[in-house]
C-alpha positions in Angstrom: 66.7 81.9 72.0 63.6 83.9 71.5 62.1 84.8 75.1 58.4 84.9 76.0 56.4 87.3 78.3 57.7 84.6 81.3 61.4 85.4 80.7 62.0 88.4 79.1 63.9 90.9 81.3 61.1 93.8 79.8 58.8 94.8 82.5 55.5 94.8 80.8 53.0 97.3 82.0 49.8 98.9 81.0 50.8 102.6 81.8 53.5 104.4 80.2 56.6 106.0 80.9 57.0 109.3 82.1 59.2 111.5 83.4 58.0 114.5 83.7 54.7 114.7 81.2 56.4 116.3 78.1 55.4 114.2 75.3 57.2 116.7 73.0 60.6 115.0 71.2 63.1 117.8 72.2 65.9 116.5 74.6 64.9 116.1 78.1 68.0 118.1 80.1 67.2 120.8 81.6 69.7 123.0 83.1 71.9 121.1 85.8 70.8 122.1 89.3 72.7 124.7 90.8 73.5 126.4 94.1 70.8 125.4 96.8 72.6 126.9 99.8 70.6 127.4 102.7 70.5 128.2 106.1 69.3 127.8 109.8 66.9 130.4 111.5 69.5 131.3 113.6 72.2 131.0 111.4 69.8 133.0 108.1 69.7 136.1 110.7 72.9 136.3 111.8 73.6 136.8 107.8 70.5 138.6 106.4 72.6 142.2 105.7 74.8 139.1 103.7 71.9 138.3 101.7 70.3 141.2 100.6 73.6 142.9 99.6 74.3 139.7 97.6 71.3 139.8 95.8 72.5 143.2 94.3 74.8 144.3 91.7 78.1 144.6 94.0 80.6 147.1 93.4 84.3 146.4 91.9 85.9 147.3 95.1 84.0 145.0 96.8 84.3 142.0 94.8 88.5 143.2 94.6 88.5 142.9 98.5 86.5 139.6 98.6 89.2 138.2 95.8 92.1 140.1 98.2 90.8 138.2 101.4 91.0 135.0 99.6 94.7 135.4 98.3 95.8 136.4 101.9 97.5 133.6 103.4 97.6 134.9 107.0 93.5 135.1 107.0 91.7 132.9 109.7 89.3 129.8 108.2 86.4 131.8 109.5 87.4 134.7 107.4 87.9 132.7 104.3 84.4 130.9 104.1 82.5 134.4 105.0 84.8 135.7 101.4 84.0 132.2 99.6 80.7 132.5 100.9 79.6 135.9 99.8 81.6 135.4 96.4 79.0 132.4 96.3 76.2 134.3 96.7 77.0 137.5 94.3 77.4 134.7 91.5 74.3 133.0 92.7 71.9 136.0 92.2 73.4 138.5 89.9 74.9 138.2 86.3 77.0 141.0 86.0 78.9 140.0 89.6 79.3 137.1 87.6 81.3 139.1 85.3 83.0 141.2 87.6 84.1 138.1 89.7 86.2 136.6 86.9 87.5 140.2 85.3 88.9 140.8 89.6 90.7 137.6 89.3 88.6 135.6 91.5 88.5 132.2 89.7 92.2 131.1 90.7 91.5 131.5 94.6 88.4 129.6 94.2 89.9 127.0 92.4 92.6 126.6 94.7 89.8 125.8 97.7 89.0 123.1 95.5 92.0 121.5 97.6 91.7 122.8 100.7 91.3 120.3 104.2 88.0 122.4 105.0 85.1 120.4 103.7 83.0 124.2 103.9 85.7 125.9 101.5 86.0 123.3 99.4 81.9 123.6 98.9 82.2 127.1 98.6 84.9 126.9 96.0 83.0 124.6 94.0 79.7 125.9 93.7 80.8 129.8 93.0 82.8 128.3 90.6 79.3 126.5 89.4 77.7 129.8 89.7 80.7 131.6 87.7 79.9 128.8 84.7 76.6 130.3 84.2 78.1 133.1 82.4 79.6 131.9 79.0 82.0 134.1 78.9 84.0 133.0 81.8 84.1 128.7 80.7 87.0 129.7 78.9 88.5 131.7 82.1 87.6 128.3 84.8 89.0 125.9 82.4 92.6 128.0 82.0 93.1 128.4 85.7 93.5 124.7 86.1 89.9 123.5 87.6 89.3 120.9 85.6 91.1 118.3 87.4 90.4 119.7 90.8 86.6 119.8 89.8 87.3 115.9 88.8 88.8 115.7 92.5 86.0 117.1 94.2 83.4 114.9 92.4 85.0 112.1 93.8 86.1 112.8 97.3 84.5 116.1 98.7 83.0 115.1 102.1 79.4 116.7 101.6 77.2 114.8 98.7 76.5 119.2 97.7 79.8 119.3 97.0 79.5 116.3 94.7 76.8 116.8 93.4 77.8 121.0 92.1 81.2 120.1 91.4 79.4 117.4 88.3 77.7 120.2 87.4 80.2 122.4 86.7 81.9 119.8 84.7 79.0 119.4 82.7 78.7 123.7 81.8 82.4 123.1 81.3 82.3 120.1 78.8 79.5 122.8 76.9 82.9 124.9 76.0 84.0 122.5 73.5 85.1 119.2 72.6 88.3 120.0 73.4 87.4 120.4 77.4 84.9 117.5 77.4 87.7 115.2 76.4 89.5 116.6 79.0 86.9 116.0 81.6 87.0 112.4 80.2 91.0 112.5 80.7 91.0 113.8 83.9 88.7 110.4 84.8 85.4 112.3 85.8 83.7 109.6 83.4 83.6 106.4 85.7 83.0 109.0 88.9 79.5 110.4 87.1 78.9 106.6 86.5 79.1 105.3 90.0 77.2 108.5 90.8 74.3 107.6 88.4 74.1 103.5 90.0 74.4 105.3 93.7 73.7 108.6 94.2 70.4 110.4 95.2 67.9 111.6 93.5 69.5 114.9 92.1 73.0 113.4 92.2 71.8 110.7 89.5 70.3 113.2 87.1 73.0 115.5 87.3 75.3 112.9 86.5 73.3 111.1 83.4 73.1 115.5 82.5 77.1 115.1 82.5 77.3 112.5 80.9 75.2 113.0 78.3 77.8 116.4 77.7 80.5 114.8 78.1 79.2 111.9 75.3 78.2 113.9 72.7 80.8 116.7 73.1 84.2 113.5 72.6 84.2 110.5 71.2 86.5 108.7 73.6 84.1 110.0 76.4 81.6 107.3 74.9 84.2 104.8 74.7 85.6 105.1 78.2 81.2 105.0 79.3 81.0 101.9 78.0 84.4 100.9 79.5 83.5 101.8 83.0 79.7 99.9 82.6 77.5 103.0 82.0 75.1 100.7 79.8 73.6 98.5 82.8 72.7 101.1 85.0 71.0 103.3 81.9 68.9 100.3 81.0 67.9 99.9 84.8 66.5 103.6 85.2 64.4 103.7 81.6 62.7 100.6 82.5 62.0 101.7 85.5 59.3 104.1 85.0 59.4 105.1 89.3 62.8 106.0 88.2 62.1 109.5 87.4 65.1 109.2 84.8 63.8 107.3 82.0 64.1 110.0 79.2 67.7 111.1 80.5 68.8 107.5 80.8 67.8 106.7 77.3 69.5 110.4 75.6 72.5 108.9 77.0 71.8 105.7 75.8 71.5 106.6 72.2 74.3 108.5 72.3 76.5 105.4 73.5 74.8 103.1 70.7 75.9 105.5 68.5 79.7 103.5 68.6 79.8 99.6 67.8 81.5 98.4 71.2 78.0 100.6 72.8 75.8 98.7 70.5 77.3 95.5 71.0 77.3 96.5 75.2 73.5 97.6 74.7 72.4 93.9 73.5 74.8 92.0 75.9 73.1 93.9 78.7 69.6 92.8 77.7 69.0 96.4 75.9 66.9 95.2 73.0 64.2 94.2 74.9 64.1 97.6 77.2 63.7 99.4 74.1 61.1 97.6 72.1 59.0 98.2 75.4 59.6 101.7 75.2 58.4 102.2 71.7 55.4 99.9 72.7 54.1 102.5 75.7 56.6 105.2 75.9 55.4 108.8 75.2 56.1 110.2 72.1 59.8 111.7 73.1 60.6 108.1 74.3 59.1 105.9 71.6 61.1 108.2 68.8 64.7 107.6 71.2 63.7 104.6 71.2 63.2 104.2 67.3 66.5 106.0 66.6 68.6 103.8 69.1 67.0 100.5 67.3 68.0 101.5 64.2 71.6 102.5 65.4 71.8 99.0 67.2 70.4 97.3 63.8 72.1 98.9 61.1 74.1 96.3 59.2 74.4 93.9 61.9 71.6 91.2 60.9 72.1 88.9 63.9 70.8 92.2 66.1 67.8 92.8 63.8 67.0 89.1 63.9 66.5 89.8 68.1 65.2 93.0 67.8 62.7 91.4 65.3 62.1 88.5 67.3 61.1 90.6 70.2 58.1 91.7 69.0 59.2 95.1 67.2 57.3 95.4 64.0 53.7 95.8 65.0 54.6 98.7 67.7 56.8 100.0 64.6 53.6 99.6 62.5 51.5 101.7 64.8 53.6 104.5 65.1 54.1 104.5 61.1 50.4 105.0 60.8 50.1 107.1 63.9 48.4 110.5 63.5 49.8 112.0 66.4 53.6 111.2 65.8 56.0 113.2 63.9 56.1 112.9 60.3 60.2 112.4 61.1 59.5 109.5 63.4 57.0 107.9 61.0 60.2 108.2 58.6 62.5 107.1 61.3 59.7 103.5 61.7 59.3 102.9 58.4 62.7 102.9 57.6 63.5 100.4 60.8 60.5 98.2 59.7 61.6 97.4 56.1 65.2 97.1 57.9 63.4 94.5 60.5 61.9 92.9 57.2 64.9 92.1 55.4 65.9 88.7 54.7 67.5 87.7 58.6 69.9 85.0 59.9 68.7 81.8 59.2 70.3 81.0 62.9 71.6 82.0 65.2 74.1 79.7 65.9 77.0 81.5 64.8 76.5 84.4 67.2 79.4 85.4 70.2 78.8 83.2 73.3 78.3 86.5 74.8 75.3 88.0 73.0 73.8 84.3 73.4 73.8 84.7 77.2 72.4 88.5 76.7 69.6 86.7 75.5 
């Protein structure tokens, strides 16, 4: 059934959609956040010598003694977070300790928090692990010690949302190893956790996850299977059109990389996707209308009965105008033209034929 401006599900407005004001075409993910540990008055000068040696290049003996405090199994609680603190916060603000962390052994002890009954070791543990990621060198290192699946563990049941929140993130720097460990994130079940934390989390907890995700997509195949699976698709299309969302650009990167995969295409229409997207390329900026093109022509390449809906929702003239836009790429022009004469070909006669479910998506 072709829908009108009363029932389509697209939310027509007159201003576009933004996320942050880039217009450029390059992909919207930034760096995951990282450590935002912070303190009290009280508790900030109680630990200010803590800080201001951290924030320098600590010595090998030091960061050996830190690593030795943690491996001790007779040292008090209090004693353990002050080591898993500070090995936090020499991650945190210098590169090299970074280095010297992972060379004294130190990733093992701090994966092994990862477990631990304290909710305050466990978030220590998991973000100087996140801090350790930011060095390149030592993926390889976290990934052989076994923190995948704790990492995987933490994201779903740490107590504090930090926790949560820096333990996806470290998934993600891990996933940008190899395909080999983003498959293994997806294995280890981290796929439907970043998903629930996309529909439910705040606001950082929902861009770090579509950050992960997007990883975790493009790095394994059966990562994009098991995100449409676990019902990525309906929460994506709720953030891009929802400009408010802050998310619209991330949502749809992810998107396009789940269309890329017929059961995402097919889940993309059934979820009401088509008209989401023709929206986009009709007031998106110039990074959204060309993600927008591209996932179009994923979702309407050699399926007729898709470009018959993407058709009937009002896709060529928007197409048109970016074809003849001066301002767009000379790529995305391509990228139009190419879905218009697509659009134009001769198109199901009806529509009769199609599955019950893609019926009701409309």
């Amino acid at each position: 059934m072709e829908s009108d401006a009363s029932t389509s599900p697209r939310r027509r407005s007159t201003s576009c959609y933004s996320d942050s004001g880039d217009s450029s075409c390059s992909e919207p993910f930034s760096e995951c956040g990282s450590d935002d540990l912070s303190f009290t008055p009280a508790a900030a000068a109680g630990i200010h010598r803590l800080l201001l040696s951290c924030a320098a290049e600590a010595s090998e003996d030091a960061i050996s003694s830190l690593v030795a405090e943690l491996e001790c199994p007779s040292q008090s609680l209090d004693s353990l977070r002050r080591a898993a603190m500070e090995l936090r916060l020499l991650a945190k603000h210098n590169p090299d300790n970074r280095v010297r962390i992972a060379a004294a052994g130190g990733v093992r002890p701090l994966v092994r928090l990862l477990s631990h009954a304290d909710p305050l070791l466990q978030e220590h543990g998991v973000t100087a692990l996140l801090n350790l990621s930011i060095c390149d060198e030592n993926k390889a290192t976290i990934v052989e010690a076994g923190a995948i699946r704790p990492l995987v563990h933490a994201l779903k049941s740490a107590a504090s949302p930090a926790a949560r929140e820096n333990a996806a993130c470290a998934l993600l720097r891990l996933s940008q190893l190899d395909g080999a460990s983003a498959a293994a994130i997806g294995r280890a079940g981290a796929i439907p956790l970043l998903v629930s934390l996309l529909e439910t989390g705040g606001a950082r907890g929902k861009k770090d996850a579509a950050t992960a995700l997007y990883a975790l997509c493009s790095g394994a195949r059966e990562n994009r299977q098991r995100a449409v699976e676990t019902g990525a698709v309906r929460p994506l299309l709720d953030l891009m059109a929802d400009p408010e969302s802050g998310m619209v650009d991330k949502a749809a990167y992810v998107l396009h990389s789940l269309v890329s995969s017929g059961e995402g295409r097919a889940a993309a229409v059934e979820e009401g996707g088509i008209p989401v997207l023709v929206e986009m390329v009709e007031v998106g900026t110039s990074r959204q209308k060309e993600i927008a093109t591209l996932s179009l022509l994923q979702i309407c390449e050699d399926n007729a009965v898709y470009r018959t809906m993407v058709a009937r929702e009002g896709a060529i003239p928007p197409l048109v105008a970016l074809s003849q836009s001066s301002s767009a790429r000379p790529k995305l022009k391509t990228k139009a033209e190419s879905l218009i004469e697509m659009l134009r070909q001769p198109r199901s006669p009806s529509l009769r034929t199609r599955p019950a479910a893609v019926v009701a998506a409309e």
